[in-house]
RODOVEX-718096 format. One line per field, with one value per residue (C-alpha): residue in three letters; x, y, z negated. Coordinates in steps of 0.5 Angstrom, whole numbers. Each point is the difference from the previous one (the first is absolute). Layout:
// residues N
marro	c(ala, ...) .
c1	c(X, ...) .
c2	c(Y, ...) .
c3	c(Z, ...) .
***
This chain:
// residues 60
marro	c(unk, unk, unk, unk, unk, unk, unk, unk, unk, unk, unk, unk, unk, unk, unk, unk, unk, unk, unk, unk, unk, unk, unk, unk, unk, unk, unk, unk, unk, unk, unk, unk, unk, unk, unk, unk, unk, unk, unk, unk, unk, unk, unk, unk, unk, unk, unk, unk, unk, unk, unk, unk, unk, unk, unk, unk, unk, unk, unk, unk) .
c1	c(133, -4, 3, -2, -7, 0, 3, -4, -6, 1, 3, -7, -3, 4, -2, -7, 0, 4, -5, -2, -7, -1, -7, 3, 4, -4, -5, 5, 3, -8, -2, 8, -2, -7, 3, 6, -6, -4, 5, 3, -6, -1, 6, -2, -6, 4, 5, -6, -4, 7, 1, -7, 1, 6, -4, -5, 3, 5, -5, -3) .
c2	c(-20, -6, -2, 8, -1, -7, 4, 6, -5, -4, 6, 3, -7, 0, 7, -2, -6, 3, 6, -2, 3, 4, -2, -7, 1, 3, -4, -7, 4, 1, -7, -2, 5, -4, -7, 3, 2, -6, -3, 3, 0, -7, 0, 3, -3, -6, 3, 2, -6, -4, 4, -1, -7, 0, 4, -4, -6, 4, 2, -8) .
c3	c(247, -2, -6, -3, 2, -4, -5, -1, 0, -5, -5, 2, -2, -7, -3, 2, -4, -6, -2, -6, -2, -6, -2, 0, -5, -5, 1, -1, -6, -2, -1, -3, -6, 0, 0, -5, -5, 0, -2, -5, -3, 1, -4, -5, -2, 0, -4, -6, 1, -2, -5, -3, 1, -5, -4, -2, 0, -5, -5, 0) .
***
């Protein structure tokens, strides 16, 4: 009897703890996008400017 009390309780416990809230997601998803793009751009810029460099020393 006492072993289905503990079970009940901690099986309680661990689908409390395991709720995931959706606003959470989307909001981490959010800000991973955000961090995403400035990198990309990031990227970018350094991949134009390389490419600019190149040029100018090709055109000397």
């Amino acid at each position: 009897m006492r072993s289905d009390f503990n079970l009940q309780k901690n099986s309680a416990n661990v689908s409390e703890q395991s709720k995931v809230k959706l606003t959470d997601l989307l909001s981490r998803i959010n800000e991973e996008k955000k961090i995403e793009r400035n990198r990309n751009f990031a990227l970018s810029v350094a991949a134009v400017s390389a490419v600019t460099v190149f040029g100018i020393i090709l055109t000397l």
